[in-house]
N, C-alpha and C positions, 0 to 999 in steps of 0.2 A: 837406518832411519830414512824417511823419507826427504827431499830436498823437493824446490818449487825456482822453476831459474827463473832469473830477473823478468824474460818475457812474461812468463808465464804470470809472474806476482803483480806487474804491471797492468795484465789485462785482468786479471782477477782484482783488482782495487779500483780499477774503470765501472768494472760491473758492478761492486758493491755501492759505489758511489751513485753511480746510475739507479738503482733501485732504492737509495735511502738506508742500506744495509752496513755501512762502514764499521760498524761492530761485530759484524758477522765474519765467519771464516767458514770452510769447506770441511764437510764432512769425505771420508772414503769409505766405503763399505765393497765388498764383495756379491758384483749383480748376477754374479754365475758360475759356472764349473764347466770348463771345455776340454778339449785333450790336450792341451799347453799348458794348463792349470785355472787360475779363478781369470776370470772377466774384472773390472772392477767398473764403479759409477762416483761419478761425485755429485757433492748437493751441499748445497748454502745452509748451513745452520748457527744458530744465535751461541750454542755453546755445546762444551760436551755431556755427553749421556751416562749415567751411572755406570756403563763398564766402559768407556773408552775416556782416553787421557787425550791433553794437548800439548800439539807442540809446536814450534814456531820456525819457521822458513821464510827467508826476505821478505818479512812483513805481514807473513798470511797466515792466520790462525789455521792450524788443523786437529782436524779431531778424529781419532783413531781408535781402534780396538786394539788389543795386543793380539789378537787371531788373525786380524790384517794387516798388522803391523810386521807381521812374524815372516808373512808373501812378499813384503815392501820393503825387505830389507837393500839399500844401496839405492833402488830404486828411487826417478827421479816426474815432476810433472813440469809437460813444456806446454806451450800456446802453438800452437803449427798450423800452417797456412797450406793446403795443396788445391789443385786445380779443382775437388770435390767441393772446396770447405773449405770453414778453419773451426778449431777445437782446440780444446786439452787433451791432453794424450799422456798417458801415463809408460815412462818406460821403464821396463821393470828387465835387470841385466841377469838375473837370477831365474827368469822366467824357460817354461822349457821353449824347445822352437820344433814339436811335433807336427803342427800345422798353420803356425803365424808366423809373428814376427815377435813374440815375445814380451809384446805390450799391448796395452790395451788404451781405445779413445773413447774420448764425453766429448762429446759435437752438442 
């Protein structure tokens, strides 16, 4: 299952707050197909969709398919800060390391 660490829930219920969305949670979905495996994306949504379930991490709705759920296993999302940016970043410890790092980020 997916986990969301406290950073992360933190700045994610800033932003919901900020937009008027406080009932919203985070959708994940699979934005792509690399040679380490899928890319993922996240995106704010009101609730979940007829094939994906919710489920709950420090506070923050998520909404999932069982086909991405199935990639997400252990897998965790942080808030990270580098000299680029800062974003979400999804780390996925299951992920291969062909040409990354194994996880994937939403900036």
């Amino acid at each position: 299952m997916v986990k969301i660490t406290e950073r992360a829930a933190q700045e994610l219920k800033k932003i919901l707050k900020e937009e008027g969305k406080e009932d919203y949670g985070i959708k994940i979905y699979i934005a792509g197909m690399g040679c380490s495996g899928p890319s993922y994306g996240i995106s704010l949504a009101k609730e979940a969709e007829e094939d994906e379930k919710e489920i709950e991490s420090n506070g923050i709705r998520i909404f999932v398919s069982d086909a991405v759920e199935a990639y997400l296993a252990d897998s965790e999302i942080d808030y990270v800060e580098t000299p680029y940016g800062a974003g979400f970043a999804i780390h996925n410890p299951s992920a291969g390391d062909a040409c990354g790092s194994g996880g994937s980020s939403c900036h």
